[in-house]
C-alpha positions as CSV (number, residue, x, y, z in Angstrom):
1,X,-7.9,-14.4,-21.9
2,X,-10.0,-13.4,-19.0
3,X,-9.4,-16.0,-15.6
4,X,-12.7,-16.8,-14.1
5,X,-12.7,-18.0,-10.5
6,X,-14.7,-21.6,-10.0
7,X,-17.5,-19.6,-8.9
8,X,-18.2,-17.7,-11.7
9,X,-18.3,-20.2,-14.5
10,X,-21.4,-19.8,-15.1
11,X,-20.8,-16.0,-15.7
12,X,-17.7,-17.5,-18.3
13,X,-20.3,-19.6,-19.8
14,X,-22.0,-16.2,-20.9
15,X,-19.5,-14.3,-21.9
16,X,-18.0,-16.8,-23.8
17,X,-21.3,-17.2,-25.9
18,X,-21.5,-13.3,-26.2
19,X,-17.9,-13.4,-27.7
20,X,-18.5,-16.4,-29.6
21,X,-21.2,-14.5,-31.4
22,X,-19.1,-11.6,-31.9
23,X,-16.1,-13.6,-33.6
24,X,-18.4,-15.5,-36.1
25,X,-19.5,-11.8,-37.1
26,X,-16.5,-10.9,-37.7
27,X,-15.7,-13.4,-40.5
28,X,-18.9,-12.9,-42.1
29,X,-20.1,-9.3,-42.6
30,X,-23.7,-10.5,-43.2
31,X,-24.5,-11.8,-39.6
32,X,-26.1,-9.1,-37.4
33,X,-25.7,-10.4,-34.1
34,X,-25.1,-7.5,-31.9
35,X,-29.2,-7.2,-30.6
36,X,-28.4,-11.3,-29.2
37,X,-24.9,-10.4,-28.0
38,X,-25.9,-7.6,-26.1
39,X,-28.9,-9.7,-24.7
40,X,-26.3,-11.9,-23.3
41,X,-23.9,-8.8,-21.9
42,X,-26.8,-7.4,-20.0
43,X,-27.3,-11.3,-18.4
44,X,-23.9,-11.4,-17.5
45,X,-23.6,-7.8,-15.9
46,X,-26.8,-8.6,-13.7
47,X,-25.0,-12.3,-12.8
48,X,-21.9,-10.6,-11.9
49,X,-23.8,-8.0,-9.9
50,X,-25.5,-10.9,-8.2
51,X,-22.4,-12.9,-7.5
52,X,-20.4,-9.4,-5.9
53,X,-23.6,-8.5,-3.9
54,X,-22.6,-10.5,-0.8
55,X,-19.3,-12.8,-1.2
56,X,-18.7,-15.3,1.3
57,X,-15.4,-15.1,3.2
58,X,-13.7,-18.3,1.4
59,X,-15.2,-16.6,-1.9
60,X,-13.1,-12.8,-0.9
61,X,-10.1,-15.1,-0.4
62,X,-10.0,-16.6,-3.9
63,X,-11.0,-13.3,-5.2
64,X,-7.7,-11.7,-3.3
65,X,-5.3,-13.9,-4.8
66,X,-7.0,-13.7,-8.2
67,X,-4.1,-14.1,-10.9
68,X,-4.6,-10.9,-12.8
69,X,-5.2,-8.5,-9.9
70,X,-2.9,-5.2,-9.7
71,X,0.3,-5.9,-7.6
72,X,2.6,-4.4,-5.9
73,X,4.7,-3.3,-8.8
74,X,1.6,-2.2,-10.7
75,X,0.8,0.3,-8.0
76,X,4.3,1.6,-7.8
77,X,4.4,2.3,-11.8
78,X,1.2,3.9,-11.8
79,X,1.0,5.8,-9.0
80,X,4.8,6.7,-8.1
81,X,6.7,9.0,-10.2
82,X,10.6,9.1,-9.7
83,X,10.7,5.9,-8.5
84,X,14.6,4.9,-7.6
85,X,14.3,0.9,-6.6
86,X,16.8,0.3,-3.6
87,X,18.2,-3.7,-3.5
88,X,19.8,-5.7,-0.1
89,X,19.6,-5.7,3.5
90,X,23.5,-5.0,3.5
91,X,23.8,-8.4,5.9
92,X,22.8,-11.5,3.4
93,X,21.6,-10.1,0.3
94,X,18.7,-9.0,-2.2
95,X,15.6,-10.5,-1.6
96,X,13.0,-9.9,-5.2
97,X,9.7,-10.4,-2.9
98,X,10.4,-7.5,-1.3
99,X,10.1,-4.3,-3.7
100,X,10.9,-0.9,-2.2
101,X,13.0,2.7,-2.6
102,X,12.5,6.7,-3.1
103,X,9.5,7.8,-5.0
104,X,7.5,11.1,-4.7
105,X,4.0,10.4,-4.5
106,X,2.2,13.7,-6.5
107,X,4.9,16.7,-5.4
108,X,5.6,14.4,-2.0
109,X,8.5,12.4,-1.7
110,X,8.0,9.4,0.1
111,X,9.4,5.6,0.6
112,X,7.7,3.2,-0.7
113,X,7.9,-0.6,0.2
114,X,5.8,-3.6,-0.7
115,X,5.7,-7.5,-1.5
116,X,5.6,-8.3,-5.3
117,X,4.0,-11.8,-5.7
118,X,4.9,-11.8,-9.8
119,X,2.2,-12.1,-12.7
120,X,3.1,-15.2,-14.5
121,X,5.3,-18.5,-13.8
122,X,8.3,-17.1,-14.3
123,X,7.7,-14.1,-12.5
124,X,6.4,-15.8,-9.3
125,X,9.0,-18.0,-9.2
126,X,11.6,-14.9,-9.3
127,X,9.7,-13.0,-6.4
128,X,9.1,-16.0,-4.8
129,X,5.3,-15.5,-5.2
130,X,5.4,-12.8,-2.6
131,X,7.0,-14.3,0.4
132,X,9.6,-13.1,2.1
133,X,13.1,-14.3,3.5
134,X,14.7,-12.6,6.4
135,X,16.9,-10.5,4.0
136,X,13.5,-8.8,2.3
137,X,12.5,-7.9,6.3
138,X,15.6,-6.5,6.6
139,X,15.8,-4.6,3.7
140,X,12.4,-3.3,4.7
141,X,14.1,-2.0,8.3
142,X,16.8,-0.6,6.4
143,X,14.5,1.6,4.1
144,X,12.2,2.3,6.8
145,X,15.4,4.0,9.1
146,X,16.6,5.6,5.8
147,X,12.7,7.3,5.7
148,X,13.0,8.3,9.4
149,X,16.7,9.5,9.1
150,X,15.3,12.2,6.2
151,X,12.0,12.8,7.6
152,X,9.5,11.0,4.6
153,X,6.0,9.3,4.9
154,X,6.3,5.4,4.2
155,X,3.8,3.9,2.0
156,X,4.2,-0.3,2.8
157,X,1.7,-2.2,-0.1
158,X,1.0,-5.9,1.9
159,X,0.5,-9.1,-0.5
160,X,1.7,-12.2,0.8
161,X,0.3,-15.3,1.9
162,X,3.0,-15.0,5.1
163,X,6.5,-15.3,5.4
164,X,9.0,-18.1,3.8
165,X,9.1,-20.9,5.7
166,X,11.8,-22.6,4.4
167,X,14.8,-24.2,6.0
168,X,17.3,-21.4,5.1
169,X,15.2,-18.8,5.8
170,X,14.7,-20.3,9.5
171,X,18.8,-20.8,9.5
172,X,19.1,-17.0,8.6
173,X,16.9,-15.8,11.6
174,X,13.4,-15.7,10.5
175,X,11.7,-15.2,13.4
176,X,13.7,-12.1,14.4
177,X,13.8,-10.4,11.0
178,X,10.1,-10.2,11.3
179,X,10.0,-9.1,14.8
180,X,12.5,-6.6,13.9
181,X,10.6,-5.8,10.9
182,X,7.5,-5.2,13.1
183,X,9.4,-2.9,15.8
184,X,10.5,-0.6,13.2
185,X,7.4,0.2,12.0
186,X,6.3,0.7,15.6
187,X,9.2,2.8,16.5
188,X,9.9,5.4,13.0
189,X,8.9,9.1,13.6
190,X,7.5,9.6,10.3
191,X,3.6,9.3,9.1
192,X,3.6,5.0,8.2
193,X,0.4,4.4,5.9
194,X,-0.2,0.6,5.0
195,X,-3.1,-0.9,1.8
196,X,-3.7,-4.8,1.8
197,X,-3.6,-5.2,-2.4
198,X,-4.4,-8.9,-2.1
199,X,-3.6,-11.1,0.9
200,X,-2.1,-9.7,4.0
201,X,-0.9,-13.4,5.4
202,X,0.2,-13.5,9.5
203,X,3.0,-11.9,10.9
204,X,4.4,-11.7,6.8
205,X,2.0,-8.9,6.5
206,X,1.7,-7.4,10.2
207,X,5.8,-6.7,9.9
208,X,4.7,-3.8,6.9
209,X,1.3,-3.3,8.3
210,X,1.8,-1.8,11.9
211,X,1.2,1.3,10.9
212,X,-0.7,4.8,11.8
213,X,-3.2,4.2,8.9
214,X,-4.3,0.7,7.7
215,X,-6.4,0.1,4.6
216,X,-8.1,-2.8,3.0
217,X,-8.9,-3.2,-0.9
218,X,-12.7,-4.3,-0.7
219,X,-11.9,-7.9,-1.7
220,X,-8.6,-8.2,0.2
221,X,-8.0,-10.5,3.1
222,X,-5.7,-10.1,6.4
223,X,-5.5,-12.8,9.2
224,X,-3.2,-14.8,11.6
225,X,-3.1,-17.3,9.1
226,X,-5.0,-19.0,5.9
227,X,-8.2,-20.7,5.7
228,X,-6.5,-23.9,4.7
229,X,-3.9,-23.8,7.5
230,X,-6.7,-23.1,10.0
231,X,-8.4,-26.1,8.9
232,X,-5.8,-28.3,8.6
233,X,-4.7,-27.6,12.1
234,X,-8.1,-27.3,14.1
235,X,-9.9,-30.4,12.0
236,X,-6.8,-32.3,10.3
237,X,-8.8,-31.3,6.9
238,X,-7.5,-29.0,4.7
239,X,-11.3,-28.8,2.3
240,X,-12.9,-27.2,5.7
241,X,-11.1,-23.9,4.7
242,X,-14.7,-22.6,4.4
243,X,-15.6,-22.5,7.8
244,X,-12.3,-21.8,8.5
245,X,-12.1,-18.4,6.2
246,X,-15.8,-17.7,7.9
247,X,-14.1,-18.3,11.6
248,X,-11.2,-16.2,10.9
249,X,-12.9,-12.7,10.3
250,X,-10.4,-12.1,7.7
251,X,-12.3,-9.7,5.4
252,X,-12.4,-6.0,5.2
253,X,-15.7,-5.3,6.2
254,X,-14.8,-7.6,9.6
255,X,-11.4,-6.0,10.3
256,X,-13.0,-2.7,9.8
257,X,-15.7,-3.6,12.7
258,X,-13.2,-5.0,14.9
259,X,-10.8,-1.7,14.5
260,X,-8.0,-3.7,12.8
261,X,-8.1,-1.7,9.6
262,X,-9.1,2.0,9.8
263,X,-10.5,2.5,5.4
264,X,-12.1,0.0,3.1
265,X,-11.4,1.2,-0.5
266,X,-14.1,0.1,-2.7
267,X,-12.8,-2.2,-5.6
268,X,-14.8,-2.3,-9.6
269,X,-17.8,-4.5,-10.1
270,X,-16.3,-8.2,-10.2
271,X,-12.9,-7.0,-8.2
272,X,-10.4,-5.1,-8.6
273,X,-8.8,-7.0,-12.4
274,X,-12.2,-6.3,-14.0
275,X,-11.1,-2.6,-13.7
276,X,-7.0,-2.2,-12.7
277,X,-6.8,1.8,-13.6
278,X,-9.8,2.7,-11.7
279,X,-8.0,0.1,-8.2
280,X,-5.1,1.6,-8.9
281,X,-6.3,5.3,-8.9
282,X,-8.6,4.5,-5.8
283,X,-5.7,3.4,-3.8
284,X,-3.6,6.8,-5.0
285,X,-6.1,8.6,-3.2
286,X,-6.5,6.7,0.1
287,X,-3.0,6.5,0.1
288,X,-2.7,10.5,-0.1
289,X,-6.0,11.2,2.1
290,X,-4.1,9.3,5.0
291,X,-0.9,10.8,4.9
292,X,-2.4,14.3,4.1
293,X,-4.5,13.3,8.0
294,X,-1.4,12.1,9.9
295,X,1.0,15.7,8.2
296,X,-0.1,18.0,11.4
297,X,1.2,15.4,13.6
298,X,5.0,15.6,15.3
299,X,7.4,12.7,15.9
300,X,6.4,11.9,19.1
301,X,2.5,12.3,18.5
302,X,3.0,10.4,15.1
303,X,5.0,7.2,17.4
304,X,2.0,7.6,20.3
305,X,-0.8,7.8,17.8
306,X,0.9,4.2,16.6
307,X,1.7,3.1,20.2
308,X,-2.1,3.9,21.9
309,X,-3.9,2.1,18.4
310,X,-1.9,-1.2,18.7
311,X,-2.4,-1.1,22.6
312,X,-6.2,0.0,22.3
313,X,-6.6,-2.9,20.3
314,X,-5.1,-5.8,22.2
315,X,-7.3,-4.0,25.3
316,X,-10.3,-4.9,23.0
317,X,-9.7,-8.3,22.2
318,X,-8.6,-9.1,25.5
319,X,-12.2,-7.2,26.8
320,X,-14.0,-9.4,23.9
């Protein structure tokens, strides 16, 4: 059964009649109702291609967390072949919101690492719904040294709303398992290629994204922090998360202008669930194109090239 966001009920409205109509002809072999069904398809494809044409911020954001879009674990089975899943930070313990291990990626080996949000209730709850403690950060640090010890590219998929911010996981050093998190990335010798999926929340998503090569899914968000949490803190009212979400530049075609992300990977008509193979095989390719880009580079020019982007863009928004 197909989720529809709130604003495209009227687009469910349609495709419900059109499958309606299809049903009843299918327990009576005497209706004909294809010519009036397919009437009603072409309406809903131009309704959806008017409703994609020009989303609003707040609109991308619901669209990002969208129930049945590809995560983390999607990509990995699709995309990865090989794949051996590595578990614990070897300090606390095994955090499930933080996916990662050894995979080859076509003929290359790589590491892979990335935030798994789950795809039903039970699921969600397991991975925590994508947010990580401080022993997922630090299991992310431990794969990302294991990648620079024998020289592989690491892929990091980013697709949380931010990081845990629950009482334990302030007790078990938070703060600095993030920080840490983020250093590493800053610091490895090998190529470091990031894709927001979904939601790339605050410094969550920035400890796997600080890396040589940054892209954004079409309909995928990245910001300091969300549209609700904006509003509740700059006008006490969490229901102003539209102006908020239009405030916080948070969408791909914004970052992309302000040099945040470097590639926006175009997603299907209506997202990137209405179409998961085709998302899935986009983000194969920039994944490979930007790795393929960063291969003639050494250690030290792969560290600098991260060094001189992260300082070239606090020079801009302190210039701005």
């Amino acid at each position: 059964m197909t989720h529809y966001l709130d604003f495209e009920k009227p687009l469910a409205e349609i495709e419900g009649k059109a499958e309606e109509l299809r049903a009843l002809a299918r327990s009576s072999e005497e209706m004909d109702v294809e010519e009036e069904a397919g009437a009603l398809d072409r309406k809903a494809a131009d309704m959806l291609r008017d409703l994609y044409k020009s989303l609003t911020p707040w609109r991308k954001c619901q669209v990002a967390r969208h129930p049945e879009r590809p995560r983390c674990r999607d990509y990995i089975a699709a995309l990865f072949t090989e794949y051996t899943p590595l578990a614990g930070d070897r300090v606390f313990g095994e955090d499930a919101a933080v996916m990662g291990g050894l995979a080859r990626l076509g003929d290359r080996p790589v590491m892979v690492i990335g935030q798994e949000k789950g795809h039903d209730t039970q699921s969600r709850l397991v991975h925590n719904f994508g947010m990580a403690r401080p022993e997922g950060y630090r299991k992310a640090v431990r794969l990302m040294e294991m990648a620079d010890r024998f020289g592989l590219p690491v892929v990091t998929l980013v697709d949380t709303p931010g990081a845990y911010p629950g009482k334990g996981a302030e007790e078990r050093g938070q703060s600095e398992a993030i920080a840490r998190a983020t250093e590493t990335c800053l610091r490895i010798g090998v190529p470091l290629v990031s894709v927001i999926i979904g939601e790339g929340g605050s410094g969550g998503a920035v400890a796997f994204a600080s890396a040589n090569r940054v892209a954004m899914l079409e309909h995928s968000v990245y910001s300091v922090i969300s549209p609700e949490g904006c509003a509740s803190i700059l006008w006490k009212d969490a229901e102003k998360m539209r102006e908020a979400a239009e405030a916080l530049r948070l969408t791909a075609q914004n970052l992309v202008r302000l040099g945040v992300v470097d590639r926006i990977i175009p997603e299907p008509l209506g997202g990137a669930h209405r179409d998961r193979d085709a998302t899935i095989a986009a983000v194969g390719t920039a994944i490979s194109a930007m790795i393929d880009g960063l291969a003639a580079k050494d250690r030290a020019a792969l560290i600098r090239d991260r060094r001189e982007k992260f300082l070239e863009l606090g020079a801009r928004g302190l210039a701005a």
